[in-house]
C-alpha positions as CSV (number, residue, x, y, z in Angstrom):
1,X,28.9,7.3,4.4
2,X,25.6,7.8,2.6
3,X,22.9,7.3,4.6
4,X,19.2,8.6,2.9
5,X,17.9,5.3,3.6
6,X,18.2,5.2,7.1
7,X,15.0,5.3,8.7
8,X,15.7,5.7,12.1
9,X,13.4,7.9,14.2
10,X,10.8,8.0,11.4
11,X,7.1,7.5,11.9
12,X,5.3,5.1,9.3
13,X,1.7,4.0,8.5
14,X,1.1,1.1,6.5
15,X,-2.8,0.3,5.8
16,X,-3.3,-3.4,5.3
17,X,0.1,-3.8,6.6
18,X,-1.5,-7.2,8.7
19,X,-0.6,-9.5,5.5
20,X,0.7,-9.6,1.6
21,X,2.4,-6.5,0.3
22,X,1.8,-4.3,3.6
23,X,3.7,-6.8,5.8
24,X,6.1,-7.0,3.1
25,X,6.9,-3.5,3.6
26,X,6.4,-3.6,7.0
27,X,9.2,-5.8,7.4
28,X,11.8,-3.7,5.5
29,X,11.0,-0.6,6.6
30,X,11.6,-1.9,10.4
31,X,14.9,-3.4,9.5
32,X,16.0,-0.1,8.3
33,X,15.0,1.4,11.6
34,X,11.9,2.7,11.1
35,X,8.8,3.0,13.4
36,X,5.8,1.1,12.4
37,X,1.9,1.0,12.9
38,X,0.3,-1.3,10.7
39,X,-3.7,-0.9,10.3
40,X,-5.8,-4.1,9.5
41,X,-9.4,-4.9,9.2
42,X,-8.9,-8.7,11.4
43,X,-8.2,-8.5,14.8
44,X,-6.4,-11.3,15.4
45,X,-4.7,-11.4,12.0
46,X,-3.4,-7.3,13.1
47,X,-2.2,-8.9,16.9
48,X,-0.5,-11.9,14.9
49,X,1.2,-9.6,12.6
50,X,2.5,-7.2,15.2
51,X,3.8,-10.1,17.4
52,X,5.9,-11.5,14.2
53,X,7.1,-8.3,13.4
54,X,8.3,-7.5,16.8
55,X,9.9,-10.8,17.3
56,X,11.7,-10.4,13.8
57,X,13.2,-7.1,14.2
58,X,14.0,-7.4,18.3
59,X,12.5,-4.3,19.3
60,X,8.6,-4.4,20.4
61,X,8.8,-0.6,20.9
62,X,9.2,0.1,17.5
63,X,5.5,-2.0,16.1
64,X,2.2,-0.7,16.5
65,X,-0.8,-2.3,15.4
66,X,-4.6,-1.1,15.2
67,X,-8.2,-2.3,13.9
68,X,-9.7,0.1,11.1
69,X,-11.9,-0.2,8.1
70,X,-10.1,2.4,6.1
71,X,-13.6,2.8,4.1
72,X,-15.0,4.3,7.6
73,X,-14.4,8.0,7.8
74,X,-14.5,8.1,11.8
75,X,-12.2,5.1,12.4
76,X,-9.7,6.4,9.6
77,X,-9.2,9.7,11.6
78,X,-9.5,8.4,15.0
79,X,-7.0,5.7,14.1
80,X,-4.3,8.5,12.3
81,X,-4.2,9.7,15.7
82,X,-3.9,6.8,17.8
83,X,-1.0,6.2,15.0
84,X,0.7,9.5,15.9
85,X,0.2,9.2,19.7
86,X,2.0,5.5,19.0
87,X,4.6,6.8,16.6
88,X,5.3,10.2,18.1
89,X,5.0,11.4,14.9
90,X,4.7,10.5,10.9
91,X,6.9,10.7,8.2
92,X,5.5,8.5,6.0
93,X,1.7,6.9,4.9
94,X,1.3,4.0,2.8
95,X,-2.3,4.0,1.7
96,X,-1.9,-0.1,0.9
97,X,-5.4,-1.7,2.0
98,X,-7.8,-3.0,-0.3
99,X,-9.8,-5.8,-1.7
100,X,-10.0,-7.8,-4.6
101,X,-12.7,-8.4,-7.5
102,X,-14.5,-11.8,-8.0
103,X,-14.1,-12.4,-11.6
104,X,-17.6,-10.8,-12.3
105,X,-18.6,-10.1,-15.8
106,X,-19.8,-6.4,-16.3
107,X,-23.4,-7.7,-17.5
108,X,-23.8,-9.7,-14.3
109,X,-22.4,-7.1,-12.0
110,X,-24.1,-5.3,-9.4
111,X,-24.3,-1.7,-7.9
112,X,-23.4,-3.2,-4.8
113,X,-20.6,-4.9,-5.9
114,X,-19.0,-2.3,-8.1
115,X,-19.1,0.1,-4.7
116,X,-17.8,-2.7,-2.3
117,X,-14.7,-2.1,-4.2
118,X,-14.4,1.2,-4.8
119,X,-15.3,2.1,-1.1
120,X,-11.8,0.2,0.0
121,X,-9.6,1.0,-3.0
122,X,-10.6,4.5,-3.3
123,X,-12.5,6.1,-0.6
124,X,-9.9,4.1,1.6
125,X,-7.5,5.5,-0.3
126,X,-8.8,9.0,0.0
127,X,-9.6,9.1,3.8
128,X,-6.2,7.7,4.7
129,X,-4.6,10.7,2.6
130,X,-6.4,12.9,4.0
131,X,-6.1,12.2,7.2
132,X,-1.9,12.0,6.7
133,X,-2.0,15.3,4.8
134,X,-3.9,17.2,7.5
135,X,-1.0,16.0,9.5
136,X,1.9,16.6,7.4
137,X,0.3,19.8,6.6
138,X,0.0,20.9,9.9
139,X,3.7,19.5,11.3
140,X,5.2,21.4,8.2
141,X,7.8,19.1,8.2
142,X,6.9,17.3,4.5
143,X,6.3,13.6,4.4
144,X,5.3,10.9,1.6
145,X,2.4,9.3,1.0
146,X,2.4,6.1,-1.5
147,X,-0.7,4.5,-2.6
148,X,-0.8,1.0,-3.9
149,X,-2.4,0.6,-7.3
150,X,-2.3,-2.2,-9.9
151,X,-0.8,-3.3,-12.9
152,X,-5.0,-3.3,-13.5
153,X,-4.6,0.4,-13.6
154,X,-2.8,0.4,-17.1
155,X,-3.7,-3.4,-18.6
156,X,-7.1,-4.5,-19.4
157,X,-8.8,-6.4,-16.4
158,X,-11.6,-8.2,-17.9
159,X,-14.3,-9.6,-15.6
160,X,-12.3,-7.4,-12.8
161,X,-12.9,-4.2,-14.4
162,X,-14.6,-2.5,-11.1
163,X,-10.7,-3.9,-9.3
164,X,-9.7,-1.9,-12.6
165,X,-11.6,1.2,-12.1
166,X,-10.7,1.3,-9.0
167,X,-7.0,1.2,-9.2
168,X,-6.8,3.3,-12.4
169,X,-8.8,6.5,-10.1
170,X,-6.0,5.7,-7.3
171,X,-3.2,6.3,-10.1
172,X,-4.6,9.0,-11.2
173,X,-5.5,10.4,-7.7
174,X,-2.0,10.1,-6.7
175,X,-0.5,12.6,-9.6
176,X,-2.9,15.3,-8.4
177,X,-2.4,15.4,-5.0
178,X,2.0,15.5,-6.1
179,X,0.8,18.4,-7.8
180,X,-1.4,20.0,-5.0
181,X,0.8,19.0,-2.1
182,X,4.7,19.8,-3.7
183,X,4.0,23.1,-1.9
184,X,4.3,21.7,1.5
185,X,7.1,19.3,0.8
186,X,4.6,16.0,0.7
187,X,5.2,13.4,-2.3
188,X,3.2,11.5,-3.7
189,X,3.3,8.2,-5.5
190,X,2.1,4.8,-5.9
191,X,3.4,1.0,-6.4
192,X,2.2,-1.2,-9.0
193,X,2.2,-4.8,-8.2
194,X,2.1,-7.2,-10.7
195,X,1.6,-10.8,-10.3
196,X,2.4,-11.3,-6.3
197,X,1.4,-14.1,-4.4
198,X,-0.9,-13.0,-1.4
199,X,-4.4,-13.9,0.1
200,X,-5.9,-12.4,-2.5
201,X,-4.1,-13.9,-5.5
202,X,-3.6,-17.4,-3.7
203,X,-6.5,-18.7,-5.6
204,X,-5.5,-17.6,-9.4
205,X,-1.6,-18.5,-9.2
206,X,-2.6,-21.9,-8.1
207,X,-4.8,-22.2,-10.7
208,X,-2.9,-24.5,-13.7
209,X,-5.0,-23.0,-16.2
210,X,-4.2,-19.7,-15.4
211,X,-0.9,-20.0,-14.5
212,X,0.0,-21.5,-17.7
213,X,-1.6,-18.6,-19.5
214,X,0.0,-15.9,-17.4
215,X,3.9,-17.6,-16.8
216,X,5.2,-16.8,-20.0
217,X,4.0,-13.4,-20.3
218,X,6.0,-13.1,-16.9
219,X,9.8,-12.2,-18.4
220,X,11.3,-12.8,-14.9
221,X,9.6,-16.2,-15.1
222,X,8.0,-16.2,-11.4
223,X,5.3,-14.5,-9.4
224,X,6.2,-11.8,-6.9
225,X,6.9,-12.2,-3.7
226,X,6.1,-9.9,-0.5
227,X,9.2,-8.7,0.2
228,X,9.8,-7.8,-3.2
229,X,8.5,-4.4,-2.0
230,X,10.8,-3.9,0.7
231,X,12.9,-2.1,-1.2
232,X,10.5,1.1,-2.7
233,X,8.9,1.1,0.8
234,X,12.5,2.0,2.1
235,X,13.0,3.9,-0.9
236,X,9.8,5.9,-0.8
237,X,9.3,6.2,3.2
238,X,13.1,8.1,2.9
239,X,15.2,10.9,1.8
240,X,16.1,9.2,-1.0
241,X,12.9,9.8,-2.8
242,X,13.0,13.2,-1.7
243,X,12.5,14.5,-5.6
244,X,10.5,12.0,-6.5
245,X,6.5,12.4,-6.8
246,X,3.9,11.7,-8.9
247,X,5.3,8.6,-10.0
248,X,4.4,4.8,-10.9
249,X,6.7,2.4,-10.0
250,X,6.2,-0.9,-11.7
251,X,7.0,-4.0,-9.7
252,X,5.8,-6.7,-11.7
253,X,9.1,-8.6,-13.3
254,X,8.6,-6.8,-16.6
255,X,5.2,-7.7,-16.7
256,X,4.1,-4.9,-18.5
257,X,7.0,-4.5,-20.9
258,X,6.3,-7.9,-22.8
């Protein structure tokens, strides 16, 4: 029987795991056994999410949730621990918080505004692999860490291109650290969403204009879906990824191939 994607007794963080591609993942990776704490900025949104979770995969036990601004240094490490102490340990970190751009042309954008994105989508990004690779470091028992990027990372993004910036230094981030942390048996990689219907993208795929414009360069011929991602979360969060690192894995419907 093969059985690398069973997840059973394994420890997982998902950032941002409260909604969109997180709870996505969330979802799979608890239906193939796993152990879960999901991290989200809303309170109530978090509590929700947990309660759904537990109720869909029949085991309370196994869902964690917690309250952290990943761009917060103190909350990100106090809440990696209150993860372990949850979990009983971690196997595996998706760093899968962050915020979108709001269509703001480089000549009218601020300072401010270019650094409320970066703070989530990289700092975020940063603190929460930190945190998890002190850890994994310290267990010595390896682990993966997956960062999710963009699609904006390797296509233009105009009037996003701070959302761009920010995911191309997270990409780029990620195939260092698979370089520094090989050593101690961490990978590291990240997911590239393309098109996927969330929170965040609600406004522009319901958008006529837009959609019309962006459909046909879709080859699969529809947006994304959450649990599109399932699937790499399993895959990544389990041994059988255990030689991958450093990777991009598109999923965007062959987004970026037309």
């Amino acid at each position: 029987m093969y059985t690398p994607f069973d997840l059973r007794n394994r420890g997982v963080v998902i950032t941002g795991g409260n909604g969109g591609i997180g709870y996505g993942m969330a979802r799979a990776l608890l239906a193939a056994g796993a152990w879960v704490a999901i991290w989200g900025s809303n309170d109530e949104k978090t509590h929700k999410a947990v309660a759904s979770l537990a109720e869909e995969c029949g085991d309370a036990s196994r869902v964690h949730g917690f309250v952290c601004d990943v761009s917060d240094e103190a909350q990100v490490d106090a809440t990696f621990q209150k993860s372990v102490d949850a979990l009983g340990q971690v196997d595996a970190c998706f760093a899968n918080a962050g915020v979108g751009g709001k269509g703001t042309a480089l000549v009218d954008m601020t300072l401010e505004e270019f650094r409320r994105v970066q703070r989530v989508n990289v700092e975020g990004v940063f603190l929460t692999f930190r945190a998890a690779a002190r850890y994994m470091i310290g267990r010595g028992a390896g682990g993966s860490l997956v960062a999710t990027s963009s699609t904006a990372a390797v296509e233009g993004a105009g009037r996003n291109s701070h959302y761009g910036a920010s995911k191309g230094a997270v990409s780029s981030y990620v195939r260092a650290l698979a370089m520094e942390l090989a050593r101690h048996r961490i990978r590291v990689n990240s997911i590239l969403p393309g098109w996927i219907v969330t929170d965040m993208t609600q406004h522009s795929v319901e958008n006529e204009k837009f959609a019309n414009a962006v459909m046909p360069r879709i080859p699969m011929r529809r947006w994304g879906d959450i649990d599109d991602f399932g699937g790499i979360a399993v895959y990544l969060a389990s041994e059988a990824s255990a030689y991958a690192t450093g990777e991009q894995f598109l999923i965007d419907g062959g987004y970026t191939k037309f």
